[in-house]
C-alpha positions in Angstrom: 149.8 57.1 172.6 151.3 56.5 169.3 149.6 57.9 166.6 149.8 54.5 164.9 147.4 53.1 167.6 145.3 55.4 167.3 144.9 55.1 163.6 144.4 51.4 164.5 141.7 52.2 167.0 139.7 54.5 164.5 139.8 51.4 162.1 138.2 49.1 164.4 135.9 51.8 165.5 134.6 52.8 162.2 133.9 48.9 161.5 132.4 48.0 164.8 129.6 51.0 163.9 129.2 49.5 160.8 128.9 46.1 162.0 126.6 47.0 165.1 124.5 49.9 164.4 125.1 49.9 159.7 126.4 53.4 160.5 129.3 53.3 157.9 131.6 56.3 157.9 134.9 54.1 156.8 134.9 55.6 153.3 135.0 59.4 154.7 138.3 61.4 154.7 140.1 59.7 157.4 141.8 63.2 158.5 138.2 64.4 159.3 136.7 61.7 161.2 140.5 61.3 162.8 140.1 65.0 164.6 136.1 64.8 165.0 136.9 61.5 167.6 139.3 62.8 169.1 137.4 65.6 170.2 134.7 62.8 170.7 137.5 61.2 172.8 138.4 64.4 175.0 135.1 66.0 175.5 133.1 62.8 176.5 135.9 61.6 179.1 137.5 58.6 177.7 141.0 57.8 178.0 140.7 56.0 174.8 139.4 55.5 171.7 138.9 52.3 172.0 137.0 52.3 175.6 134.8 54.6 173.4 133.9 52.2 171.0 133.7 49.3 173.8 131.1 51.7 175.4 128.8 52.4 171.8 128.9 48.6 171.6 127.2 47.9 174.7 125.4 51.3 175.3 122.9 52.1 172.5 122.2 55.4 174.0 125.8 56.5 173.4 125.4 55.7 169.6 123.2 59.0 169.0 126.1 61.3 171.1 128.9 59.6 168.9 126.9 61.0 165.9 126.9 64.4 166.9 130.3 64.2 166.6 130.7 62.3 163.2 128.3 64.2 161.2 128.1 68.1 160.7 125.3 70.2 161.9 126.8 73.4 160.8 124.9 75.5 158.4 122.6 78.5 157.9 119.4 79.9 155.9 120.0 80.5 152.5 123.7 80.1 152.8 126.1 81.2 149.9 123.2 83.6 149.1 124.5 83.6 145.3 123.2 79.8 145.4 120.1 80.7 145.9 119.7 83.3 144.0 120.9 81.7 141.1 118.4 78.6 141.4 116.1 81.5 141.6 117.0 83.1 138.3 118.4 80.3 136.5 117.0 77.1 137.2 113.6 77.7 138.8 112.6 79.3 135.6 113.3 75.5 133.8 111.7 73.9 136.6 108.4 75.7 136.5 107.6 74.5 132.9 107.2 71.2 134.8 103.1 70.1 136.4 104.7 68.3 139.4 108.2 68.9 140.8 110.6 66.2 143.1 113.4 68.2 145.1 115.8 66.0 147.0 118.2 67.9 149.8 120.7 65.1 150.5 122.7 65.4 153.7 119.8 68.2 155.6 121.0 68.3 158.6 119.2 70.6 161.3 116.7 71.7 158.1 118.3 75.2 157.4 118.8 74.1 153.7 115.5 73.0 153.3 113.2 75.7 155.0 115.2 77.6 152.7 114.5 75.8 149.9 110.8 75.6 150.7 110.6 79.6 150.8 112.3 80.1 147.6 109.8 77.7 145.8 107.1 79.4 147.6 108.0 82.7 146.5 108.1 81.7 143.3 104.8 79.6 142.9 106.4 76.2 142.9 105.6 75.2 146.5 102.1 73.6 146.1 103.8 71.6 143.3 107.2 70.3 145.1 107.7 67.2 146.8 110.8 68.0 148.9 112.5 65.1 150.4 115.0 65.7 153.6 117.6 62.9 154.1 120.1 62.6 156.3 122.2 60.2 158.2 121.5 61.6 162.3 118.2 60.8 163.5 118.4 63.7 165.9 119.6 66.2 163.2 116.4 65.1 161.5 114.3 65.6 164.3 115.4 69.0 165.0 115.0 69.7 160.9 111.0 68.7 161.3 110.3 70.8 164.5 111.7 73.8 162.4 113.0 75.3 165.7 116.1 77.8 166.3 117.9 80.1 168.2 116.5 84.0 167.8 120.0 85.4 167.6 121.0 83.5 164.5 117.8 85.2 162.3 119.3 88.8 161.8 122.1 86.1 159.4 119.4 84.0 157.7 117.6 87.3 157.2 120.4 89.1 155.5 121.3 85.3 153.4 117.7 85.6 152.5 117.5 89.1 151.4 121.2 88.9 148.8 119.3 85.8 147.6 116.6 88.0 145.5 113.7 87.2 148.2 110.6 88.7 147.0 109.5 88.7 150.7 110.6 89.5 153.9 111.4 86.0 156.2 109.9 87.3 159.0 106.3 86.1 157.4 107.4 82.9 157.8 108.3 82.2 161.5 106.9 83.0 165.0 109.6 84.6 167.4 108.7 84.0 170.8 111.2 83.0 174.3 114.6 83.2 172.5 113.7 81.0 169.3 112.1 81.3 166.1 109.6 78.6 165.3 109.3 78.5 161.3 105.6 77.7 160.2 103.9 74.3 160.1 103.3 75.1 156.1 106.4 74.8 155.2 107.1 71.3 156.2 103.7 70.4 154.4 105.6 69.3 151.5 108.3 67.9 152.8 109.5 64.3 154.0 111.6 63.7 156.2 113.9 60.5 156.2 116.9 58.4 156.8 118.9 57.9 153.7 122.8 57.1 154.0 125.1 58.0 150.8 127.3 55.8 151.5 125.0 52.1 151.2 121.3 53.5 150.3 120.3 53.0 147.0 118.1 55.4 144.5 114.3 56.4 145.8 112.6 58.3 143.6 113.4 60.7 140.5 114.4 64.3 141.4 114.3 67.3 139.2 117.0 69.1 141.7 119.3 67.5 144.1 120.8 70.0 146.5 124.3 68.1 147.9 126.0 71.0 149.4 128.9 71.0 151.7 128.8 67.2 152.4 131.0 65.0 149.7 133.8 67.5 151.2 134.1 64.9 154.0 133.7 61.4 151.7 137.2 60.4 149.8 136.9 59.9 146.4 135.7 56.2 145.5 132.4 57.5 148.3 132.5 61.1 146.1 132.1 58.8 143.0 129.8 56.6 144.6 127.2 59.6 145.8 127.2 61.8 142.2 126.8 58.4 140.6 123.5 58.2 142.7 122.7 62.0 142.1 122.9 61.0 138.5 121.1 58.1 138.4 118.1 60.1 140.6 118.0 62.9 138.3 114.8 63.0 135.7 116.3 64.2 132.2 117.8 67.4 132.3 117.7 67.6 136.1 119.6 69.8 138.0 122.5 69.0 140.9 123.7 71.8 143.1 126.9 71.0 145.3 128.7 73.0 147.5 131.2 75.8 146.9 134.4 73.6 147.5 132.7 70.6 145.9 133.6 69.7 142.1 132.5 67.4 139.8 136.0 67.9 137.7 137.6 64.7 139.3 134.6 61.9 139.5 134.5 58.9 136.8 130.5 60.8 136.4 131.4 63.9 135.2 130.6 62.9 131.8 126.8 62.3 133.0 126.5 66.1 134.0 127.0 69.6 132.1 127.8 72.8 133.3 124.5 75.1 134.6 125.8 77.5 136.3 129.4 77.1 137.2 130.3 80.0 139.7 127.1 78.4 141.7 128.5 74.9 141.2 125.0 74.0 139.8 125.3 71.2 136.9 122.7 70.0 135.0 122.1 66.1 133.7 123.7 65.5 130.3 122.0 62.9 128.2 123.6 60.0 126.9 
């Protein structure tokens, strides 16, 4: 099939989700989304694109297999250990002069980022006084993130991220191994919500002292890049702090003036005031 048609079909794919279901992915990096249906395409058994999307019209049960494919589940405990540790040495120090503290991971996938997170402030006295919110897109992703459940073989990883992050503990005291998995403990979802929020059309919910964005804007083009740090900025509290991922930059965005430098190895900016 001409690769022309197919461009076509992706169009009127990406617009019949957004018109059906308000899924809108029409603003992320076409090449992405382009390769991630295909695959869709080949692994599911269609011949087409398009008798994809004529089946996720009339088939709501197909919508949540279709997301699998258009959002990324790929991450890991305390990944880019450096990250971590430098929220640890740099920021959390800044943070804990504040009584109550609102931490936003945008984009949580399967939860890796935020059980993460919710260690890190527990091992350094902030849990008890964190609100963390969990958003993402993938209702399944977010379900998997809540039961806090995953595979035994990928822990020896999360426990090495863990330790080059400067834990003060060992992760371990935090999870229950038992049948293959590794189900982390009820207390540290205490603190957290959990809930759909989309980047692309949700609007500002509450005021953050950290945003953690990491790894996701790398699939938005750049008028959705602009639109999501505009909405980081706009949820920060003064002098909040915004943490993206390693190939993630704010050096391009028409917000860059709203945030300074933190910590810039770490791609960790902090909220400049006007």
């Amino acid at each position: 099939m001409p690769e022309a048609v197919v461009d076509l079909e992706i169009q009127l794919l990406l617009e019949a989700l957004y018109q059906r279901y308000h899924y809108d992915f029409r603003h992320y990096a076409r090449a992405s989304i382009k390769r991630r249906l295909v695959q869709a395409r080949d692994q599911l058994g269609y011949a087409t694109i398009s008798a994809m999307q004529d089946r996720v019209l009339h088939d709501a049960s197909m919508l949540p297999r279709l997301l699998d494919y258009l959002t990324v589940q790929v991450s890991e405990m305390f990944r880019d250990p450096t990250y971590f540790r430098a929220l640890r040495e740099k920021v959390l120090p800044h943070l804990k002069t504040y009584p109550s503290l609102k931490v936003w991971i945008a984009g949580s996938s399967t939860g890796e980022e935020v059980y993460s997170l919710a260690i890190l402030f527990k091992e350094e006295g902030l849990y008890d006084r964190t609100l963390f919110y969990a958003t993402d897109i993938n209702p399944e992703a977010l379900a998997a993130a809540e039961a806090g459940v995953y595979a035994l073989d990928r822990i020896r990883k999360f426990t090495e991220n863990h330790q080059k992050s400067g834990g003060r503990s060992s992760l371990s005291d935090y999870y229950t191994a038992a049948y293959g998995r590794a189900v982390f403990d009820k207390s540290l979802r205490e603190r957290v919500v959990f809930s759909d929020h989309s980047l692309v059309t949700d609007a500002v919910f509450a005021e953050m002292h950290l945003i953690s964005c990491r790894n996701v804007m790398i699939y938005f083009d750049r008028p959705l890049q602009d639109r999501a740090i505009g909405l980081f900025r706009d949820s920060l509290a003064r002098k909040g702090f915004l943490g993206l991922g390693s190939k993630e930059s704010l050096r391009f965005s028409a917000h860059a003036g709203g945030f300074s430098d933190f910590v810039p190895g770490e791609k960790i900016y902090q909220r400049r005031e006007p």
